[in-house]
N, C-alpha and C positions, 0 to 999 in steps of 0.2 A: 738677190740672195747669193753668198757667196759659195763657195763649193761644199766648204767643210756644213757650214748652215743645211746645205742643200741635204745632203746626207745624213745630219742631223735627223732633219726633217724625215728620211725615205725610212730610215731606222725606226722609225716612231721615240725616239727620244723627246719626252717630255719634257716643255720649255718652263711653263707656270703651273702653280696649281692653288686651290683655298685650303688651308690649313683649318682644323678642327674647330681654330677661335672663328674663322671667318677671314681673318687675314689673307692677301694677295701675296703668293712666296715665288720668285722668281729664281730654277735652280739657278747656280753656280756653273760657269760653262765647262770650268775643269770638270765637274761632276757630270757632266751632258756628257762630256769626250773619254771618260773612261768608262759607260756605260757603252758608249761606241766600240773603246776598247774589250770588254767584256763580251762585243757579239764579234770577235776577234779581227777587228778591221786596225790596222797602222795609219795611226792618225797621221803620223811624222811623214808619212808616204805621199805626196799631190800624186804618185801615179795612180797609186790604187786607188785614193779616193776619187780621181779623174773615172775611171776603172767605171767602180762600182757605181758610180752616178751615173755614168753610160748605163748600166744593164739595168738598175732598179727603174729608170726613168723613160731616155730616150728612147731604148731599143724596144719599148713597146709600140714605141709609133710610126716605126720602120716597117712591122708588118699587121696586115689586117686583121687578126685575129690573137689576143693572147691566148696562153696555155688553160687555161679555165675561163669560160666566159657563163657569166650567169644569165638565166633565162629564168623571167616571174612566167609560170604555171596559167596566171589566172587571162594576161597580155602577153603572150610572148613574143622577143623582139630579140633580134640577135645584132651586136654591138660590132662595128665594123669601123678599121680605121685606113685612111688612104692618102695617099698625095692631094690635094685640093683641086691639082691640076687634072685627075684623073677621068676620067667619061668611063662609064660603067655599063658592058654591053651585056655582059652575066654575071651573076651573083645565084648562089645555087647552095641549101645546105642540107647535108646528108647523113643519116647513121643509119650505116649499113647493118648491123646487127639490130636494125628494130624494120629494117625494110620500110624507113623513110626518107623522102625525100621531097623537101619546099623548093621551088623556085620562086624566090623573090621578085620585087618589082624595087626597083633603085630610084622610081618618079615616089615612093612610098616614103624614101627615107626623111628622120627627122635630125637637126642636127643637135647634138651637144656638146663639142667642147672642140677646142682645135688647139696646136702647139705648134712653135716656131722654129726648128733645127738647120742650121747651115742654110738661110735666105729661103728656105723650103717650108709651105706652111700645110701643116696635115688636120686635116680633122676627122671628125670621130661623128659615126653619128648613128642612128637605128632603124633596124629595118624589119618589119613585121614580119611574123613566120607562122606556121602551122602547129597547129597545139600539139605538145610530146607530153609521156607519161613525164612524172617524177620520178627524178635519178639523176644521178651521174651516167653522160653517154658521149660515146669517143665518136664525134664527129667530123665532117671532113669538108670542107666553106669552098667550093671552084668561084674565081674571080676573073675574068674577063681568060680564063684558060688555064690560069696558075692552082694548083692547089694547093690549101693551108689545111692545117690538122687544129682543131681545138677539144677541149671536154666541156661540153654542156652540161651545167649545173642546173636544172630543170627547178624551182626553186617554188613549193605552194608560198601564198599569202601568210598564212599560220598553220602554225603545229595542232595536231592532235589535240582534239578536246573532247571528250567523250561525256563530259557535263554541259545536260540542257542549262539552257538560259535562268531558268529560276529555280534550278533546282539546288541543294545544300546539302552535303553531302558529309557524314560523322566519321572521325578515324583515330585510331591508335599511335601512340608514337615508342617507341620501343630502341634499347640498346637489344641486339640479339642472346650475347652472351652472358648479360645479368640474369635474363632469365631462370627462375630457377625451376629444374626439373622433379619431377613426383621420384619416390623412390630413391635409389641407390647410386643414380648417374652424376657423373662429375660435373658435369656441367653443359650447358643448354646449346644445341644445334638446329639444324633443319628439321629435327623432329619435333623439338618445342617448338617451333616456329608453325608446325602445321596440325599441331594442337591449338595455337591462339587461334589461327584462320578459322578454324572450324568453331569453339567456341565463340569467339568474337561476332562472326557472320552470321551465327546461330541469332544474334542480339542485333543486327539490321545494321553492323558496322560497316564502311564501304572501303576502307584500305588502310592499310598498317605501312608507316613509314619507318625505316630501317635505319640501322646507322651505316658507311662505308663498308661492304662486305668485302674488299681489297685484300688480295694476297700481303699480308706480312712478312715476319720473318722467321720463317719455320725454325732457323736455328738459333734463333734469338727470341726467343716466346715473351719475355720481358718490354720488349720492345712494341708495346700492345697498341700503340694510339692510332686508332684507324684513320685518322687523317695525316698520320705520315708515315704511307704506306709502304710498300717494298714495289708492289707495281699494281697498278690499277687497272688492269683489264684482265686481271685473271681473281681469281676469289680465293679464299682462303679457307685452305683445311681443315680450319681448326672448326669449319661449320658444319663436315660431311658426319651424318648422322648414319651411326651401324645399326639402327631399327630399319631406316629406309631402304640404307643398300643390302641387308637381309630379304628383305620383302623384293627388292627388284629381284635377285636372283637366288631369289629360295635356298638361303640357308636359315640354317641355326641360328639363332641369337642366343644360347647359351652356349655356345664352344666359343663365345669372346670375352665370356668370364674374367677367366687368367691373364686377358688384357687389356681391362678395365680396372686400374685398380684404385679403390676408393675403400675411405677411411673415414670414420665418423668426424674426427676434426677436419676436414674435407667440406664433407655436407653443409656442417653451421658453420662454416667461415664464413663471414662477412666481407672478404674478399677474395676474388681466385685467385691461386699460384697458378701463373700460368706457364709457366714451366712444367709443374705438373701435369697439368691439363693436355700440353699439346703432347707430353712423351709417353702418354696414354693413348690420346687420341692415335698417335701413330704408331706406334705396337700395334693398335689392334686393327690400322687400315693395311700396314703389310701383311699380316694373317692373312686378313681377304685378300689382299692382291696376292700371293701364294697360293692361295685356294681355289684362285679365280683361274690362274694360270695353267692348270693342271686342267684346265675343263675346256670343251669346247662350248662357243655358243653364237647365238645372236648377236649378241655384245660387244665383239671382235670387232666387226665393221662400221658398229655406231661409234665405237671408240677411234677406228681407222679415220673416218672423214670428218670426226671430231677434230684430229691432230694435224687432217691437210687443209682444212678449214680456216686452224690459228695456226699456222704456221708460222707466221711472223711473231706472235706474242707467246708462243713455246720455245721459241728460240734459245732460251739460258736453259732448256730440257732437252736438248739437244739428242744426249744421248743417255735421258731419264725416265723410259716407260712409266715407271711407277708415281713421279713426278705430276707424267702430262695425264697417267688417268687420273690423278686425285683430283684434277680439274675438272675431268669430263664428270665426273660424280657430282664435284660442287654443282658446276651447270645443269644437270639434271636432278638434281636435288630441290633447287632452286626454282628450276621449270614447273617442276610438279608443285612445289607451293603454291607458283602462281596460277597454274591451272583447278586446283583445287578450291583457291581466291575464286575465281571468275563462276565457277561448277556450283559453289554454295550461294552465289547471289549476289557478291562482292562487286558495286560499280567500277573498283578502279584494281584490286586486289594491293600487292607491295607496290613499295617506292623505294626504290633505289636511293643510295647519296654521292654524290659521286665529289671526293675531294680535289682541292683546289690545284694540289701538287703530289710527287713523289719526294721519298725522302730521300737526303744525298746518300749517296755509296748504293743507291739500289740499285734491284733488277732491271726497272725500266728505264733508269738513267744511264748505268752504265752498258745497255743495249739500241742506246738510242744517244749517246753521248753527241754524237756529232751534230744533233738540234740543240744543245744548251748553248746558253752563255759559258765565257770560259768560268768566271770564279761568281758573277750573284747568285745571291738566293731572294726568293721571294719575301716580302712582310710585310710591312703595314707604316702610314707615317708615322710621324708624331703623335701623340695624343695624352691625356692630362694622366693618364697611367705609365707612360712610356714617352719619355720626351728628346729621346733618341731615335725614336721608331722601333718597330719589334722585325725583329727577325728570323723566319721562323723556319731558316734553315732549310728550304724546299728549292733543289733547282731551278733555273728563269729558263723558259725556252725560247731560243730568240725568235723573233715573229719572222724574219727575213728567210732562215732556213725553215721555216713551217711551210710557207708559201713554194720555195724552191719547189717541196717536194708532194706539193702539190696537196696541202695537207692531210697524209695521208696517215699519217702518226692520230691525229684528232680525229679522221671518221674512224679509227682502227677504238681508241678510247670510248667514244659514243655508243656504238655498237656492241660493245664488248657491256658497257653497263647500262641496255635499255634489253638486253638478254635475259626472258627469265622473270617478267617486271611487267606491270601497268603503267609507271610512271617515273621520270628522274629528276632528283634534286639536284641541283648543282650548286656546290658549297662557291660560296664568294664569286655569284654569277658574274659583279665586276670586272674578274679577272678576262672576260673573254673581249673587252674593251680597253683596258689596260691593269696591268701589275704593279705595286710599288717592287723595285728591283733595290737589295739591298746590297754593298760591298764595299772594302775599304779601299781608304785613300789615304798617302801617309800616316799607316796605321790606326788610321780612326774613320770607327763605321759611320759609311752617308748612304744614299741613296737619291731615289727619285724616278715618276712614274714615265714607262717604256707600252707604249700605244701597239697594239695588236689589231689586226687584220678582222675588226669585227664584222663586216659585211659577208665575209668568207665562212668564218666560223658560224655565225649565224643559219647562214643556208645549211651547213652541216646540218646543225640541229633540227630545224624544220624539213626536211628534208627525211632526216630518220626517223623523227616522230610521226610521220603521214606514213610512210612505209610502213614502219612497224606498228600501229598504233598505240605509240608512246606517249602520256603527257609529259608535258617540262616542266619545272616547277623554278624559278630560280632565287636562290640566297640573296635577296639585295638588302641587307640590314646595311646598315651605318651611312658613309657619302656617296651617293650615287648620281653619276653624273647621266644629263638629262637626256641625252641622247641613248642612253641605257634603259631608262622611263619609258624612252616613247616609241623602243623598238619592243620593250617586252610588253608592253601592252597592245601596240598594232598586232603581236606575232602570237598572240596568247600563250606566253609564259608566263602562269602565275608567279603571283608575288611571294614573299612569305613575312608573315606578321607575327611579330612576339607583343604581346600585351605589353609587358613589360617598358619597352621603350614607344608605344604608339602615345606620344603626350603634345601637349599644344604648345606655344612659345612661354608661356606661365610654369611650364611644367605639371601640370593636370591630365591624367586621362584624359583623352580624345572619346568625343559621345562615337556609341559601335555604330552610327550611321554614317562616320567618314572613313571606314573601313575601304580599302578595295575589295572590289567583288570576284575579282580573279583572282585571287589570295587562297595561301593555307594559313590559316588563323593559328596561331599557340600560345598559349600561358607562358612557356619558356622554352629554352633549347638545352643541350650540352652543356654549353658555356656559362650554363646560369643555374643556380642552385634552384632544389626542387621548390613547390610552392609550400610545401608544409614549412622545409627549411627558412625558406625565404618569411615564411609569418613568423617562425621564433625566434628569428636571429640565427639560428645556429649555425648557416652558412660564417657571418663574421666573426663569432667565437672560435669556427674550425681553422681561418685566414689568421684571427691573432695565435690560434696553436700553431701555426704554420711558419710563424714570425714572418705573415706578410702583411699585417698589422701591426702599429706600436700598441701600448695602452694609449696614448692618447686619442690617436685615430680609430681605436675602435670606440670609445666614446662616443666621437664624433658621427661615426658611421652609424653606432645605436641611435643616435638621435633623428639620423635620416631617413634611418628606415621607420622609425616612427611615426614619422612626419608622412611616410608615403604609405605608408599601413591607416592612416586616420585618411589620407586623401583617397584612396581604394575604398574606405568604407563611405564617403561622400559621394563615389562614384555610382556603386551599388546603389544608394539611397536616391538616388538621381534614377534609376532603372526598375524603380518596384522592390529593391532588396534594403528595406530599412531595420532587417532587424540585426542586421551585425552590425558590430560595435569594435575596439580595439581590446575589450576583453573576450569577443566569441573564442569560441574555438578553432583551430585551420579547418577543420574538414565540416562545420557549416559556411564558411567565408568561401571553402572553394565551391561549396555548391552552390553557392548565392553567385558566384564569378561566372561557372559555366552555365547558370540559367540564363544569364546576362548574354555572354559569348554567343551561346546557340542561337539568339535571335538578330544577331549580328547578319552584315548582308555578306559578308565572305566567302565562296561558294565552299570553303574546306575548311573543316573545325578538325580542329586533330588536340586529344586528349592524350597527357604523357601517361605511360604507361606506372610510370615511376610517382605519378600523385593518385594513381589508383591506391598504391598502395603506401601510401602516406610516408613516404621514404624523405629524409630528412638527409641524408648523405649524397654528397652531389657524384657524379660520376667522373667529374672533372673538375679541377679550379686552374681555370688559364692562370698563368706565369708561376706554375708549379712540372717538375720534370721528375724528380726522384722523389722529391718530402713527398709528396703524396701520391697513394695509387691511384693512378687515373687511368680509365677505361675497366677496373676491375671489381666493382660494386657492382656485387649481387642485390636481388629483391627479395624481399623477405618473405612473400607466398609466393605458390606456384601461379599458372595462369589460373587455372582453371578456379583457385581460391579469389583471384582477384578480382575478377569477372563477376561471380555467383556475388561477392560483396559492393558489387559496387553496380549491381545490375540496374536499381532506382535511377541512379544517375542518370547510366546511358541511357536505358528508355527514356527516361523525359527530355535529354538533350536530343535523341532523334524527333523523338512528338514535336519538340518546337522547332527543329531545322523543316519540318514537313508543311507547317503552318505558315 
């Protein structure tokens, strides 16, 4: 391997991949060497690339222990690299902040791997050790007298599952802000949210999944799309509810009158100004933080070690009190839902979503700049919609500086979104395996996928999930490669399943017995119009208003979906559901659907919230940015309306998850 190759390789720059038809694509090596380019290395340089091949490579076999070494929980074995030549008279590992300490046995070790540097051959190999809790721990390796420093990554087998083996478990799916509230309020927060819990749970529901509750951009309210956030480990304001933080500190809920201000065209819009929205919501949180200010309390000091806590991720609040409480609110806001989840009966309570990226020019990128690539962004390849590849404008983070620093940027993100929560989803789980990195070359956009440090990232995860008692849940719709498969299933990370695309090579629904069993089951997602939509067309009708349809293609499009609407009702009819037809109605076909679903082997059924109430406007339509409001589609009842109507349902879908 030559040098440049060699570095190719340490960078995780992707050599091949299968493309959408199936085809075998081997990038372009200019395109491999300005993704090199992009994690700002000078290609033109042999010193530096000499350099960096030294440090990424050789210089871990120079000494015995690197900067992180992982240890499995269930075997533990600590990885030790040496001269071959060496006779090993002690070997000794220690952390002293847990008041342990193994002495090895070196007749124990096994060996795994060895490398050949300057006629000098080292090998690597393991040596058994004494069981440690789970954690990160700064330990200290003595080797025949020398001492090395490493951090122990103590690492369980799998994550956090708090679902027995056969048991099945019913949940909600929810945008938080469609919500619509009872009364005269502008729009839905942590208060609506701990109104559904309570209704919901009341009805033997086990957890409501959420969309990205991510800080936005406060002075850009327009900018709504929670998956391209402003930064991802803090939440967003626009969620802090003044019923709650009334009740935490005893005030008034009418002296926020005057700063609430709402308007009959307000209420029955069918979409929020959010503009509106948030220069209410914050008129009336500076009142309280003004009112708060004059007072002494309790509060002071939960708010104090809130902000020495996140110190690194209050950082752009530097010198913003008002800022860093609106957060500590959110998080206790937050907290309390979940706790109220678990208090009423709730096996799992929320789920968090934790998006794939941040959006360029934010908070978390331009506080954390020096882990990006210089100019990719994130996207997606090729595909029969997009035969450029999409891109979707989210900074790459290079894998090489994650590791440097020990990744401390990704347990800070994890942490920060299993806060507050029973469970996390992790949108486009792929990404923690590799990213398509998009960026041009002689002015025309290419790309190609850039390998990540997924054994690392991994242990994060399980690691926080057994700590905190966190589930995972992870996004793997579309290509996933297998080694993605076979780690989210050894590590129980569920899956997550859209009806929608679960079809066999014919294109047929798949029977619900090839379902995974460590799955969240759903009718649809975001990205995909609701089911009422989806039975009348009216998703395609709103794509040709949108002119992302011609006429001719929406023809076409009608006829597909016809085609898939007759094969759905073959489906049912196949499962006990013969009596729809392609003239029923949507809201007997979706019942006829979820009777089907619930007896599905997937251990999580999750109902949208938005086919409770027969909602035909999508919340989104990917490759739309201005034509359409997307993220600002309200619901047409309140909860508490949607719930009481659609109560048959849930009951009989819990009755057959139990059976």
């Amino acid at each position: 391997m030559d040098n440049i190759a060699q570095l190719l390789y340490l960078y995780g720059i992707g050599y091949e991949y299968h493309k959408y038809t199936g085809d075998h694509v081997v990038f372009d090596h200019q395109t491999r060497l300005q993704a090199l380019q992009e994690c700002g290395v000078d290609v033109s340089n042999p010193d530096e690339i000499d350099r960096l091949n030294f440090e990424l490579d050789i210089a871990k076999w120079l000494t015995p222990v690197e900067a992180i070494t992982l240890v499995c929980k269930e075997t533990p074995t600590i990885t030790i690299r040496v001269d071959d030549g060496l006779h090993i008279n002690e070997l000794t590992v220690s952390i002293p902040a847990l008041g342990y300490c193994c002495v090895c046995d070196p007749n124990k070790q096994v060996a795994i791997g060895d490398y050949r540097y300057q006629d000098t051959r080292y090998v690597q190999f393991e040596v058994p050790i004494n069981a440690i809790e789970v954690g990160y721990h700064s330990a200290e390796v003595m080797l025949n007298g020398a001492r090395f420093e490493t951090e122990l990554w103590v690492t369980p087998r799998q994550c956090y599952d708090p679902i027995e083996q056969h048991k099945k478990l019913l949940g909600l799916s929810i945008q938080l802000y469609s919500l619509k509230p009872a009364g005269s309020k502008l729009s839905a927060d942590f208060y609506e949210l701990k109104q559904l819990v309570e209704a919901s749970a009341a009805e033997g529901v086990d957890y409501i999944l959420l969309n990205p509750l991510h800080l936005l951009f406060v002075d850009k309210p327009e900018k709504a799309s929670p998956y391209s956030p402003n930064d991802r480990r803090l939440l967003h304001p626009f969620y802090i509810s003044i019923e709650l933080l009334c009740e935490q500190f005893g005030l008034d809920v009418s002296v926020f009158a005057d700063y609430l201000d709402v308007s009959k065209s307000n209420l029955s819009a069918t979409y929020l100004n959010m503009t509106h929205c948030m220069e209410s919501k914050l008129n009336a949180l500076r009142f309280a933080w003004q009112l708060l200010c004059d007072q002494t309390g309790a509060w002071r000091a939960d708010f104090t070690r809130f902000c020495q806590a996140k110190q690194q991720e209050l950082k752009a609040f530097e010198d913003d009190d008002f800022a860093k409480f609106l957060q500590w609110l959110a998080f206790e806001q937050l907290t309390l839902c979940q706790s109220l989840a678990l208090n009423a009966g709730m096996a799992v309570g929320l789920i968090n979503d934790l998006a794939v990226g941040c959006a360029d020019g934010s908070s978390e990128y331009n506080s954390n700049k020096n882990l990006y690539a210089d100019h990719a962004r994130v996207g997606a390849p090729p595909d029969p919609w997009a035969e450029l590849g999409q891109n979707w404008g989210l900074p790459a983070l290079n894998p090489v500086k994650l590791k440097a620093q020990r990744f401390a940027f990704f347990k800070q993100l994890i942490q920060a979104n299993i806060t507050g929560v029973g469970a996390l989803r992790i949108d486009h789980v792929m990404g923690l395996r590799r990213l398509w990195w998009c960026f041009y070359q002689e002015q025309q956009q290419t790309g190609c996928y850039v390998y990540y440090p997924f054994e690392y990232l991994l242990a994060i995860l399980k690691i926080e999930s057994v700590k905190h008692q966190v589930m995972i849940i992870g996004e793997d719709l579309g290509v996933v490669p297998i080694e993605i498969k076979e780690a989210m299933s050894e590590s129980h990370i569920y899956s997550n399943i859209l009806f929608y695309f679960e079809k066999d090579y014919h294109g047929q629904f798949l029977a619900p017995t090839h379902y995974k069993h460590n799955a969240l089951l759903m009718v649809a997602n975001h990205d995909v119009p609701p089911f009422f939509g989806w039975w009348s067309h009216d998703d395609l009708r709103l794509r040709r208003e949108y002119q992302l349809l011609s006429e001719p293609q929406l023809t076409k499009a009608d006829e597909e979906r016809t085609s898939e609407r007759e094969k759905l009702c073959h489906w049912l009819s196949c499962y006990g559901e013969a009596s729809v037809a392609l003239a029923s109605e949507a809201r007997d076909v979706y019942q006829a659907l979820i009777n089907v679903l619930a007896k599905s082997p997937a251990k999580m059924l999750t109902i949208q919230f938005d086919d409770l109430d027969e909602q035909k406007l999508p919340v989104n339509i990917p490759g739309t940015d201005q034509e359409y409001p997307n993220w600002r589609r309200r619901l047409n009842q309140t909860s508490a309306e949607i719930i009481a109507s659609s109560r048959p349902l849930i009951r009989d879908a819990i009755t057959s998850r139990k059976e």
